[in-house]
C-alpha positions in Angstrom: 0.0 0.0 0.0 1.1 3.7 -0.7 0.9 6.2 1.8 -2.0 8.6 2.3 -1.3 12.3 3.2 -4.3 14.0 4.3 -4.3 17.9 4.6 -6.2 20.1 7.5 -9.0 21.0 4.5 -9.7 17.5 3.3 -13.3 16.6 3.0 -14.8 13.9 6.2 -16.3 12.1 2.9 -12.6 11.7 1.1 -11.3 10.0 4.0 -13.8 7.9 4.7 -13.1 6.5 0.8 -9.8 6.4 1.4 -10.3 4.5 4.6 -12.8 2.2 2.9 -10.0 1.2 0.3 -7.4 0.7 3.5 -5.2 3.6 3.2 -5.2 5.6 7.2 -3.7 8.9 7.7 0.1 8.9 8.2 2.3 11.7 10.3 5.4 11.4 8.7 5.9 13.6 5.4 6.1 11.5 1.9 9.8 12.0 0.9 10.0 9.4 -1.6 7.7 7.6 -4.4 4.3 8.2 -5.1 1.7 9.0 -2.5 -2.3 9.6 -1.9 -3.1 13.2 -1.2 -6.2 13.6 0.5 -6.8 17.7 0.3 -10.0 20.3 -0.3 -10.0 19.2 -3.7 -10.0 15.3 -3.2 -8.1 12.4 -3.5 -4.8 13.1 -6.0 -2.1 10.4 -6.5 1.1 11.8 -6.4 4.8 11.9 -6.7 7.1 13.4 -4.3 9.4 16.2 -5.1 7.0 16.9 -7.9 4.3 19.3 -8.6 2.1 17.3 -11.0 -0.9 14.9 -9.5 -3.6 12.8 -10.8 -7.6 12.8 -10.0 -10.2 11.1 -11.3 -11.8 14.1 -12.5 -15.7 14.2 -14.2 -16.5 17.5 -13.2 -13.2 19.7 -15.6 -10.9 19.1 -17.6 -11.2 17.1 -20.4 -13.9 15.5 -19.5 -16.0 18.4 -19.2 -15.0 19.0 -23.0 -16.5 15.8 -23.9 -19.2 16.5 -21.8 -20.0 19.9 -23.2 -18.3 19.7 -26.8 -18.9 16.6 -27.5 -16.3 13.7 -27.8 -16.3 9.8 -27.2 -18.1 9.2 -30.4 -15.3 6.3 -31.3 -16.3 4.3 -28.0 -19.3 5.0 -28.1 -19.4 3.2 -31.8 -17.4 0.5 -30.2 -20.2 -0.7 -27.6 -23.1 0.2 -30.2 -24.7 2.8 -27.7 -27.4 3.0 -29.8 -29.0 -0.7 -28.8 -28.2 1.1 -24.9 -26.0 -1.7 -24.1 -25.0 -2.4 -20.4 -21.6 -2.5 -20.3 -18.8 -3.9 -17.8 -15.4 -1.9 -18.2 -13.2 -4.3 -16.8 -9.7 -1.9 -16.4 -11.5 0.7 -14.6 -8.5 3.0 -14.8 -9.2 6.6 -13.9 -13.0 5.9 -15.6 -12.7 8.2 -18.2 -14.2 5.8 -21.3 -16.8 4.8 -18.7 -17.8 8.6 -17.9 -18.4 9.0 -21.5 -20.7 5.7 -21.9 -22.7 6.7 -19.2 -23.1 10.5 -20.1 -24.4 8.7 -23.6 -27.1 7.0 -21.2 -26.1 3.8 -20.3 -25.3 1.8 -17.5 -21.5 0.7 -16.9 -20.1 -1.4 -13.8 -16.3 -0.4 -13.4 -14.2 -3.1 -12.4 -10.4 -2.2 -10.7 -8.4 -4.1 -8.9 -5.3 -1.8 -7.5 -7.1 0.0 -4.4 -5.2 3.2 -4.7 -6.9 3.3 -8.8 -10.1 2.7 -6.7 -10.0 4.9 -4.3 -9.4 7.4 -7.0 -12.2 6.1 -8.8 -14.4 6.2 -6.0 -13.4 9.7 -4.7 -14.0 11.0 -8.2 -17.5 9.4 -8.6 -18.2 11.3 -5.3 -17.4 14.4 -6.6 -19.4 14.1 -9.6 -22.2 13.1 -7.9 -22.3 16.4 -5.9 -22.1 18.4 -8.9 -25.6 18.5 -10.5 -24.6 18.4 -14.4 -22.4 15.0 -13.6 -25.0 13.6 -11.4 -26.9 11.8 -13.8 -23.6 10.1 -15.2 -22.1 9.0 -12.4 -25.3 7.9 -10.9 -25.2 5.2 -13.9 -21.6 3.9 -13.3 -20.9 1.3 -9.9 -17.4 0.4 -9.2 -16.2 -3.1 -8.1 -13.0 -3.3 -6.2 -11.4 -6.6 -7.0 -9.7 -9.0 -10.1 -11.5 -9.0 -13.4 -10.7 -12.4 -13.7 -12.7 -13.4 -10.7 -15.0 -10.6 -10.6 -16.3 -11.1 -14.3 -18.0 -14.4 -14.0 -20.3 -12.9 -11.0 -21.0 -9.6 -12.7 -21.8 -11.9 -15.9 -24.0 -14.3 -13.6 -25.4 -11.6 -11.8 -26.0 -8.7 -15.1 -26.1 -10.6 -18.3 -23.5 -7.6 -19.9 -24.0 -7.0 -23.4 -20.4 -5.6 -23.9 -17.3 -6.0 -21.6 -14.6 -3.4 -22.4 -10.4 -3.8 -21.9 -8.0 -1.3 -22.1 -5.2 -2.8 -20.4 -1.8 -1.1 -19.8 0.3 -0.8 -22.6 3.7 -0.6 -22.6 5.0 2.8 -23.5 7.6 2.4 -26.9 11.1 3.0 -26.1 11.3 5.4 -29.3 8.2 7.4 -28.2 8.0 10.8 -27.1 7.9 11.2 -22.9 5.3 9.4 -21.6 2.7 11.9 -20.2 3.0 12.7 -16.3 0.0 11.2 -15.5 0.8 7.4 -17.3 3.8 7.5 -15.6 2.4 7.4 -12.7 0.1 4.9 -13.4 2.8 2.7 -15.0 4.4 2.8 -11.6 1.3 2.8 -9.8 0.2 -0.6 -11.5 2.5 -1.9 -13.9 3.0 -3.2 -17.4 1.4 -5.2 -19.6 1.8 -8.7 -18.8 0.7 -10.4 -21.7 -0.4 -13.7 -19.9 -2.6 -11.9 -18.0 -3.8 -10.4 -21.3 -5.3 -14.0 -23.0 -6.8 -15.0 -19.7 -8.8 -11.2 -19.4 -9.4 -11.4 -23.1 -10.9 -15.1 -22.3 -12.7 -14.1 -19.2 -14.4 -11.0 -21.3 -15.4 -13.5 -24.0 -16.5 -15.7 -21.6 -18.7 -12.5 -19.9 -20.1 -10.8 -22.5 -23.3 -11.4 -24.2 -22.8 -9.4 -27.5 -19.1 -7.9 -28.0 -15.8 -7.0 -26.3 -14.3 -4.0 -27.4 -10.8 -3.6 -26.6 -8.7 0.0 -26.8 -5.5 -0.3 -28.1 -2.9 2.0 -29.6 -3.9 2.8 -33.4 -0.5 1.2 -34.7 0.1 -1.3 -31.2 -0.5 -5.3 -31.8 -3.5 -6.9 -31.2 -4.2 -8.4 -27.3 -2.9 -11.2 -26.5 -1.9 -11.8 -30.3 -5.6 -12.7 -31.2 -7.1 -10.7 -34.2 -10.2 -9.1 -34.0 -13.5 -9.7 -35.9 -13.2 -6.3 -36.8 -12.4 -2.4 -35.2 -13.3 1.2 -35.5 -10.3 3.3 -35.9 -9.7 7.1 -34.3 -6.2 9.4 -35.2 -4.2 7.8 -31.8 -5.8 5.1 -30.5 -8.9 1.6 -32.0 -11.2 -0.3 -30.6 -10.7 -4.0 -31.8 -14.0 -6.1 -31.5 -13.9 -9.3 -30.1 -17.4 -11.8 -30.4 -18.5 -13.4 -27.1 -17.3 -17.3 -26.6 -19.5 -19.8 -27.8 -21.7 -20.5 -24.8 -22.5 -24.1 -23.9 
């Protein structure tokens, strides 16, 4: 577990996340690595000696653009919004591609296993929630804590999803520009790619979803796990491959 630094301002309801997720309050000053910053404005992950941190923010940013200017329109081809699809992202992340399915309308269960993305996650959906133009959105979207590959069969038991969605971590090229701050982070935070874990979520999404997986990758990266899609929608950075369900028994 990563520390948790929590300032005189932060919120009774941002600690009680954070304490849901197992991170307590410590004394001692973060000198080194990354660290959970509990302030006024939330939950950040953080690195010390640097400036930079990371929310999961619904409310600005970016995803305010996409909220107000419109965006998301390749994902949101990728689960065929249209049929209102409930969907299962199953590499929560910081919930940005979920945010956008659900300001489209439809229901999405968030699945992530590292607590610290979690607690992010969790902290973020709070604050949207208080804001009345997120509201609606986030009052779509639950988050399960846990392992895809043990949580999917019970949400698939339990919700009959139409589409499961992957975007797992991809490892950053070695000839690429600078990774951006806030993938960094989340590279140390939860690692890289492993691709044997990568066939067994691929499997366990097949084996989940009743219509489609649609899986983000990197527009020129190589296919998950080595398996080739039925087919994909393409953007100017990144696809969605789609992947049809297992054959069920």
């Amino acid at each position: 577990m990563i520390p948790l630094n929590a300032a005189a301002d932060a919120p009774a309801a941002a600690l009680a996340i954070a304490q849901d997720y197992g991170f307590r309050p410590s004394e001692n000053p973060v000198s080194d690595g990354l660290y959970l910053l509990a302030d006024a404005e939330g939950i950040s992950l953080c690195q010390a000696g640097e400036k930079g941190r990371v929310r999961a923010d619904f409310t600005g940013g970016a995803a305010q653009y996409r909220r107000t200017k419109g965006g998301g329109e390749l994902i949101a081809k990728a689960v065929n919004h249209t049929a209102a699809p409930l969907v299962v992202d199953a590499t929560g992340g910081l919930g940005r591609d979920a945010f956008v399915l659900a300001a489209h309308g439809l229901t999405v269960h968030i699945i992530e296993r590292h607590p610290a993305a979690a607690c992010l996650l969790a902290d973020g959906l709070r604050r949207a929630l208080a804001d009345g133009q997120t509201a609606p959105a986030a009052a779509r979207i639950t988050l399960h804590h846990g392992d895809a590959l043990d949580l999917l069969p019970c949400l698939a038991a339990e919700l009959h999803p139409d589409v499961v969605c992957l975007d797992p971590m991809y490892p950053a090229r070695q000839k690429s520009a600078a990774v951006k701050k806030e993938m960094a982070y989340f590279h140390q935070l939860i690692g890289a790619a492993q691709p044997q874990n990568d066939a067994a979520l691929l499997a366990a999404a097949r084996a989940a979803a009743a219509k489609r997986i649609a899986v983000k990758r990197p527009r020129l990266g190589e296919n998950l796990a080595g398996e080739a899609p039925a087919y994909r929608y393409e953007g100017k950075s990144t696809r969605f491959d789609i992947y049809l369900p297992a054959a069920k028994p």
